[in-house]
Backbone as a printed PyTorch tensor [residue, N CA C, xyz], in Angstrom:
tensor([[[ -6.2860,  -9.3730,  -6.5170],
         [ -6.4970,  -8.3610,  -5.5060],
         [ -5.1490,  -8.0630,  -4.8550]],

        [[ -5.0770,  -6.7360,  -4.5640],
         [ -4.0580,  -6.2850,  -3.5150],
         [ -4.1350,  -6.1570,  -2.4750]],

        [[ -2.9660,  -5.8650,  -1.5250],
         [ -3.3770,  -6.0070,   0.0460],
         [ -3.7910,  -4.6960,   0.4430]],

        [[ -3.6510,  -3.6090,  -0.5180],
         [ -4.2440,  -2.3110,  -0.4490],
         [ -5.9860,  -2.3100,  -0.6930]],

        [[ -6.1250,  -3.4380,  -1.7300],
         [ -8.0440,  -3.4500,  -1.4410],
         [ -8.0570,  -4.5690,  -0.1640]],

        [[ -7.3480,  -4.7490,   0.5510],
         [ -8.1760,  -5.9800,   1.9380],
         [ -8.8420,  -5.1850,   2.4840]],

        [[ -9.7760,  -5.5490,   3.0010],
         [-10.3320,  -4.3690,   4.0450],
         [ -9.9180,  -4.9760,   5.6250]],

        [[-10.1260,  -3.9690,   6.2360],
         [ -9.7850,  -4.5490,   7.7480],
         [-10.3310,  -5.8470,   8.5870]],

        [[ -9.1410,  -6.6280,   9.1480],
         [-10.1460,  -7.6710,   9.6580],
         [-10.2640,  -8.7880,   8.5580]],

        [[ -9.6070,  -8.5030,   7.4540],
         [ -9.9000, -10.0060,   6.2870],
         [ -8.6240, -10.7800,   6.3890]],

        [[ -8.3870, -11.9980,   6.1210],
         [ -7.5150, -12.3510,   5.8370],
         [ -7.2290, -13.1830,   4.4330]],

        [[ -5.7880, -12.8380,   4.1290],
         [ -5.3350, -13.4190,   2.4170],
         [ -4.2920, -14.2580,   2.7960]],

        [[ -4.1870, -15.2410,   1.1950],
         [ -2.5850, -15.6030,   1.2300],
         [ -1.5900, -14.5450,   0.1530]],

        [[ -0.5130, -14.5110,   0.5400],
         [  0.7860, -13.6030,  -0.2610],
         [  0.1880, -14.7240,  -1.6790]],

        [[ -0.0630, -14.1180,  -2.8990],
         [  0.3630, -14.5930,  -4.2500],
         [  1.6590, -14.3660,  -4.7550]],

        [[  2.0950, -13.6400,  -4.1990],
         [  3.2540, -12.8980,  -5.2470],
         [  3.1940, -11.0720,  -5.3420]],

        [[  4.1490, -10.4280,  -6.0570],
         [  4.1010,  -9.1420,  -6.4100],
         [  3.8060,  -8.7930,  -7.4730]],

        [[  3.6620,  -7.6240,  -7.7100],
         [  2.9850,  -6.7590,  -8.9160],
         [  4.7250,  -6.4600, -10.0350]],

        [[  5.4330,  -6.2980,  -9.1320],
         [  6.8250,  -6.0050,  -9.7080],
         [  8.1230,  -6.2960,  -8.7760]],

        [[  9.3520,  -6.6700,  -9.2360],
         [ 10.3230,  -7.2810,  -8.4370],
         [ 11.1590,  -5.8430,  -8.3080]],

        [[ 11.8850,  -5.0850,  -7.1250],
         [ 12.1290,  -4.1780,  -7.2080],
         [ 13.3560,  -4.2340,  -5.9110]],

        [[ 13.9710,  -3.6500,  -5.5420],
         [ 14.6560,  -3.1750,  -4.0270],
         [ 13.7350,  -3.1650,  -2.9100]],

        [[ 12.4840,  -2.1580,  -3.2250],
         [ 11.1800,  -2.2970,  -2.4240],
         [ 10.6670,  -3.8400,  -1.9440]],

        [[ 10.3530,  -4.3670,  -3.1450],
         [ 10.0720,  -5.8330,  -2.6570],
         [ 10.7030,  -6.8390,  -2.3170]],

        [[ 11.9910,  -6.7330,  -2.6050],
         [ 13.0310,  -7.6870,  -1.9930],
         [ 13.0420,  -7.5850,  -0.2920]],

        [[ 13.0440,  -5.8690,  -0.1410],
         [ 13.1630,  -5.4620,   1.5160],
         [ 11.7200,  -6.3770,   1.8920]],

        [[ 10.8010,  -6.0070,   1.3850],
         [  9.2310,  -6.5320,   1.8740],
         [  9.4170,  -7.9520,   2.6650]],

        [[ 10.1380,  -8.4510,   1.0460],
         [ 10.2790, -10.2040,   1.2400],
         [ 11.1200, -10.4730,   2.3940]],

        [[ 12.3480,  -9.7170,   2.9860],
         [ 12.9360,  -9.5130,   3.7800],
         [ 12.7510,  -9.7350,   5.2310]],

        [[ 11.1050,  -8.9380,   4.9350],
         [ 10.2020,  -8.7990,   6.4940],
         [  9.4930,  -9.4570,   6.5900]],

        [[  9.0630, -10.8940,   5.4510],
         [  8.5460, -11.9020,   5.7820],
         [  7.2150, -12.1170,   5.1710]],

        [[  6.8200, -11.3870,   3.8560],
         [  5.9010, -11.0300,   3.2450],
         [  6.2420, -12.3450,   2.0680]],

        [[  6.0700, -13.3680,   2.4190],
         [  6.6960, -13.9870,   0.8340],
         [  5.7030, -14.9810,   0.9860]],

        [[  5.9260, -15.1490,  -0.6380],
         [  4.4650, -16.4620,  -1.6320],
         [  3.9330, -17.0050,  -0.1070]],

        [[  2.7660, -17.4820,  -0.5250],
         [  2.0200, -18.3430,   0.5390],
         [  1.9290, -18.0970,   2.1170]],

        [[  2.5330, -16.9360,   2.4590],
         [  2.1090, -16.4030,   3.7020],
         [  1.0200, -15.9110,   3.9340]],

        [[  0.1010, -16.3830,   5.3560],
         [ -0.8610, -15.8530,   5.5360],
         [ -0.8230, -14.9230,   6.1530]],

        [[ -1.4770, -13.6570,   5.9720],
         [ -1.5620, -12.1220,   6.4640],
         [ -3.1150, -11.9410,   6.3910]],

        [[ -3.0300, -10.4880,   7.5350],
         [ -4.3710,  -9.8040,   8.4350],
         [ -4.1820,  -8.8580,   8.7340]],

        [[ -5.3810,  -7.9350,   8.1110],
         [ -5.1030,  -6.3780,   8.2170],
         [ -6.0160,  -6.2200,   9.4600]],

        [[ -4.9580,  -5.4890,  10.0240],
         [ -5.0770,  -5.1100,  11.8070],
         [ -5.7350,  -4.1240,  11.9500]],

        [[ -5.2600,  -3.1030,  11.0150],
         [ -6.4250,  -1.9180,  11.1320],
         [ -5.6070,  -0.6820,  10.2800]],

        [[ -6.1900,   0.8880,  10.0790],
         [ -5.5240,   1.1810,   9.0390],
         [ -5.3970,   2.7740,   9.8410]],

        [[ -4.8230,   3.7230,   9.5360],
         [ -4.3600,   4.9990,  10.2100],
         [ -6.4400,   5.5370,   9.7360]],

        [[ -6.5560,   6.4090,  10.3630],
         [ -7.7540,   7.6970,   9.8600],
         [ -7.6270,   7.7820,   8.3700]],

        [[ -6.5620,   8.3270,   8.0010],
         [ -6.4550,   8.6340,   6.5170],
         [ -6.0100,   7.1060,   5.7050]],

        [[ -6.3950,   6.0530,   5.9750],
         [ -6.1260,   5.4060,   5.1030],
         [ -4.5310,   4.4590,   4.9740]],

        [[ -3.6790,   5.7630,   5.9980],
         [ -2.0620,   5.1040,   5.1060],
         [ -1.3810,   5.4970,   6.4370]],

        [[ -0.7240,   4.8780,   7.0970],
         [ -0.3540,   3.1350,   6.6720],
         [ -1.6980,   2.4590,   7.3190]],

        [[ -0.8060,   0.8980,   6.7470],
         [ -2.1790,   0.0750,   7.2300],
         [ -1.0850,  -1.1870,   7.5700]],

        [[ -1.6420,  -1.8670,   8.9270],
         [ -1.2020,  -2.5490,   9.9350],
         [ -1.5810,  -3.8850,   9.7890]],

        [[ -0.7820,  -4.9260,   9.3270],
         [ -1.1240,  -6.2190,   8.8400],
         [ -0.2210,  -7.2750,  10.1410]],

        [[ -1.2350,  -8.6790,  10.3770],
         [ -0.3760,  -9.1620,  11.0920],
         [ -0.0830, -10.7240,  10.4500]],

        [[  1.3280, -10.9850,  10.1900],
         [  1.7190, -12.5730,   9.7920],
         [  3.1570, -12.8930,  10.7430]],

        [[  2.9250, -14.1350,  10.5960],
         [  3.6730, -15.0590,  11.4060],
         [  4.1600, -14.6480,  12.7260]],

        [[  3.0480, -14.2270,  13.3420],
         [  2.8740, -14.0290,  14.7670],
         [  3.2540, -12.5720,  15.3350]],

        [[  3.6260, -11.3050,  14.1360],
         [  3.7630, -10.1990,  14.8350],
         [  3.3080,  -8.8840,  13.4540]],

        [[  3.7880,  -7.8800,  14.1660],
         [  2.5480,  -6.8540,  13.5710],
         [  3.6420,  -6.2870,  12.5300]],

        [[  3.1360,  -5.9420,  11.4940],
         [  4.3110,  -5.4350,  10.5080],
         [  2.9330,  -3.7300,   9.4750]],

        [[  3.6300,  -2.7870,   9.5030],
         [  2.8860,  -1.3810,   8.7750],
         [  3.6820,  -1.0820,   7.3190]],

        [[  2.7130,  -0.7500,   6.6840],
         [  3.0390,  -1.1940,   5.4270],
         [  2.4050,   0.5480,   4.8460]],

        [[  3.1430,   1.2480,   3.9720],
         [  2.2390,   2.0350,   2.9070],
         [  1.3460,   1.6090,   2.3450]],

        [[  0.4660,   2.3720,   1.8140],
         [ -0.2230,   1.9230,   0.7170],
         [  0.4140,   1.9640,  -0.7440]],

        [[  1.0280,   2.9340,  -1.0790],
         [  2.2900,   2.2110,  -2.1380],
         [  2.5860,   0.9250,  -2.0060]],

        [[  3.2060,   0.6650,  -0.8220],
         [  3.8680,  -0.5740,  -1.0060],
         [  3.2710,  -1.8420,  -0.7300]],

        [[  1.6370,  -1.6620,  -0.2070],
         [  0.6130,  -2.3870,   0.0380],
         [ -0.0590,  -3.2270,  -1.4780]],

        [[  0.0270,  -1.9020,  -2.3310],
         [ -0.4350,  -2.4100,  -3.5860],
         [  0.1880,  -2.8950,  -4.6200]],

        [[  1.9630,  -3.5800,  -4.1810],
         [  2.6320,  -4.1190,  -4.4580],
         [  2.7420,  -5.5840,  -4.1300]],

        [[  1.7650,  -5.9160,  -3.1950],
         [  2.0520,  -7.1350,  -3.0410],
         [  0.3990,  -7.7050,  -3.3630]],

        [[  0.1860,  -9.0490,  -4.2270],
         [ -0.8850,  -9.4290,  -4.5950],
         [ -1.4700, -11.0560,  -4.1630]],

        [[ -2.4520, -10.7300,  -3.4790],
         [ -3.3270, -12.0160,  -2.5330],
         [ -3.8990, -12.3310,  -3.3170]],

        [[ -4.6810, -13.9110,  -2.8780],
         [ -5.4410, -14.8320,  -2.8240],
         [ -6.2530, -15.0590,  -2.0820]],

        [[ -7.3870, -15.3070,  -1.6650],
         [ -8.3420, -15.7620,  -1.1290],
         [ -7.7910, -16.9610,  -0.4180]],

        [[ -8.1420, -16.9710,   1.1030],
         [ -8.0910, -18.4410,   1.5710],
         [ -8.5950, -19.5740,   1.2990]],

        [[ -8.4110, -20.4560,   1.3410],
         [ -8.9330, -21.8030,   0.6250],
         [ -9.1710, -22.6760,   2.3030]]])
């Protein structure tokens, strides 16, 4: 699953990405990396962006670049 199918209000762990790119390096940058836990905060009317919160602050994400990064289920 991607963080583009979470629905609002769920929470995942970071698995990893779909592809290693400039895009995802910046991502990893902002704190999006393996084994982080993230929570989608809520999402615009239309869908895009969508508002995730990890390691204690709020970070907005495309949906492009949402469906670049790929979760896990909490355990």
């Amino acid at each position: 699953m991607t963080l583009a199918e979470l629905k609002t209000g769920q929470k995942a762990v970071v698995s990893g990405f779909k592809e290693y790119s400039p895009l995802t390096q910046r991502i990893m940058q902002l704190g999006v990396l393996e084994d982080t836990v993230l929570e989608v905060l809520r999402r615009a009317p239309a869908g895009d962006p969508i508002e995730i919160r990890l390691l204690g602050y709020a970070l907005s994400l495309r949906q492009s670049e949402a469906s670049l990064i790929e979760l896990r289920d909490i355990r």
